[in-house]
C-alpha positions as YAML, in Angstrom:
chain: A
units: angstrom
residues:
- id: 1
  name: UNK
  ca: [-11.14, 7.07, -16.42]
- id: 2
  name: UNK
  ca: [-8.75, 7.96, -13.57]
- id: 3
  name: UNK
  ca: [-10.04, 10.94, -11.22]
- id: 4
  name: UNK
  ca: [-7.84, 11.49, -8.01]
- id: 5
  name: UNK
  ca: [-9.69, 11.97, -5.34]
- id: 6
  name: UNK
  ca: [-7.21, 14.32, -3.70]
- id: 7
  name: UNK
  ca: [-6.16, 16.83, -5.84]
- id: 8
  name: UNK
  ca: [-8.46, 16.26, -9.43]
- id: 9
  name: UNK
  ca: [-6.11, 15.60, -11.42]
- id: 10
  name: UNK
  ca: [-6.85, 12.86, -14.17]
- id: 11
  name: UNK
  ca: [-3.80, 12.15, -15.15]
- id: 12
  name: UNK
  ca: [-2.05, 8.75, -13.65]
- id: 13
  name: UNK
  ca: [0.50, 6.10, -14.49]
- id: 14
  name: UNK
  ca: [0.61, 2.22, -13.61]
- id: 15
  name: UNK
  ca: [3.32, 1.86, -11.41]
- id: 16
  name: UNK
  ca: [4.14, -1.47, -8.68]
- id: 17
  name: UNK
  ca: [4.12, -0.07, -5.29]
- id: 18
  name: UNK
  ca: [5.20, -1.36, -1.66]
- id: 19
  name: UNK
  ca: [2.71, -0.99, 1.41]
- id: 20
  name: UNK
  ca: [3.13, -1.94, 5.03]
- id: 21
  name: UNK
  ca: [-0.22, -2.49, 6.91]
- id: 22
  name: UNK
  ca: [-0.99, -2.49, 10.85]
- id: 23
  name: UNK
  ca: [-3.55, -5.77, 11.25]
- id: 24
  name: UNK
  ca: [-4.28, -5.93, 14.66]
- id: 25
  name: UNK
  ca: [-0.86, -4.79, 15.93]
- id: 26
  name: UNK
  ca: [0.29, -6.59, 13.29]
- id: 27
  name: UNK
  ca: [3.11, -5.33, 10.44]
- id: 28
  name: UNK
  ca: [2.98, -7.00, 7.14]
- id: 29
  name: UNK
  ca: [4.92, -5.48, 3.73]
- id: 30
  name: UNK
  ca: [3.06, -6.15, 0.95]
- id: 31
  name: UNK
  ca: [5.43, -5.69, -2.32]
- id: 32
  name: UNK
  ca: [4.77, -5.46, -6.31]
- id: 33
  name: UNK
  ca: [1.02, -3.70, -5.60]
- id: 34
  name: UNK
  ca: [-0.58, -2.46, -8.75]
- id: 35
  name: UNK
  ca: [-1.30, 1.08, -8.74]
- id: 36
  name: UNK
  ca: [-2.70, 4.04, -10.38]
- id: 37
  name: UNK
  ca: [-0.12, 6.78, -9.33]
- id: 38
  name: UNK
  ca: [-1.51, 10.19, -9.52]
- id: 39
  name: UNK
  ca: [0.70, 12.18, -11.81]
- id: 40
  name: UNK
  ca: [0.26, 15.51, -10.11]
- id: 41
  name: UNK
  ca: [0.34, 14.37, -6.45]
- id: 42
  name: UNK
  ca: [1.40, 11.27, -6.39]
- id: 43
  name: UNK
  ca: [-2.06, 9.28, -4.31]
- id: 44
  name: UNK
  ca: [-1.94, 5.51, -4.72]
- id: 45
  name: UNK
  ca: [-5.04, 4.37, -5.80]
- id: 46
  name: UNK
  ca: [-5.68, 0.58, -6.29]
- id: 47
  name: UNK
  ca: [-8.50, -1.48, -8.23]
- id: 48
  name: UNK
  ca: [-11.27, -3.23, -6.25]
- id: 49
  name: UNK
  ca: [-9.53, -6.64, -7.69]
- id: 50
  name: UNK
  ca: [-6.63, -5.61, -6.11]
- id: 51
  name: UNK
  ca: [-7.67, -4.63, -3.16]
- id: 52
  name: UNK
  ca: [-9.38, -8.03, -2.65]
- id: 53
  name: UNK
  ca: [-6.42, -9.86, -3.80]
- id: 54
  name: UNK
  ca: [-4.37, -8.29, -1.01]
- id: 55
  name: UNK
  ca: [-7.48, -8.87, 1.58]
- id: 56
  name: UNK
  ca: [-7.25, -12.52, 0.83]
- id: 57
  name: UNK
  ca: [-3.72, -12.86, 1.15]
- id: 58
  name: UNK
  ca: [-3.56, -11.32, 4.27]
- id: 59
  name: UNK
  ca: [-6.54, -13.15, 5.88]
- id: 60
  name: UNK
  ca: [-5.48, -16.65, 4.26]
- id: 61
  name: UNK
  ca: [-2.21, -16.19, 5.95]
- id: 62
  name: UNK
  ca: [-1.03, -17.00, 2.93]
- id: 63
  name: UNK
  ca: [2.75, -18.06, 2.69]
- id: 64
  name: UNK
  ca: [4.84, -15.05, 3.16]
- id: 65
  name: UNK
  ca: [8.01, -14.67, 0.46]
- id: 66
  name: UNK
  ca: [10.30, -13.37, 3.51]
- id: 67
  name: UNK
  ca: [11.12, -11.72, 6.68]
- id: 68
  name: UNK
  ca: [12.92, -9.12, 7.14]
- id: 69
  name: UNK
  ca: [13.77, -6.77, 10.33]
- id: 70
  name: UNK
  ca: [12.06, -3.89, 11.05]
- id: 71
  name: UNK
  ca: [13.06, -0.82, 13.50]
- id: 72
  name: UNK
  ca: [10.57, 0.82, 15.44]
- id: 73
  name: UNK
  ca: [10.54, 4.76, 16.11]
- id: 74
  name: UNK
  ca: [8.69, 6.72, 18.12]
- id: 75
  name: UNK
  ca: [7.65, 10.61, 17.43]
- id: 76
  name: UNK
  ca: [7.44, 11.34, 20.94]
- id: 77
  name: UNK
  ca: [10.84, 10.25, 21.99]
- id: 78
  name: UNK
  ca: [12.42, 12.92, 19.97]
- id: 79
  name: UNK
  ca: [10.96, 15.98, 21.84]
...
């Protein structure tokens, strides 16, 4: 049964998500991630299975689909 962590809620649909993750200074986009999708405020939450899955595939190197550009902001420069 689904509990979110967050806000309680226990109600969640499946949904594929998109995650980019900072490995040692690192960017990689990881598409088509199962989720559970918190229905109230929308926390990912992923399976152990999938979360190991993902682990693997970044740590294999595994081949990557495709790259794409990415641009780069900064928070500070906009003060």
């Amino acid at each position: 049964m689904f509990k979110c962590h967050v806000c309680g809620s226990e109600e969640a649909h499946s949904e594929s998500i998109s995650e980019v993750l900072n490995i040692q200074g690192k960017f990689y986009l990881v598409e088509n991630i199962p989720a559970m999708v918190c229905s109230r405020c929308g926390e990912e939450v992923f399976s152990r299975e999938t979360t190991e899955r993902v682990r693997v595939m970044l740590n294999q190197e595994t081949a990557h689909v495709r790259s794409i550009p990415l641009e780069v902001f900064s928070y500070d420069d906009v003060l």
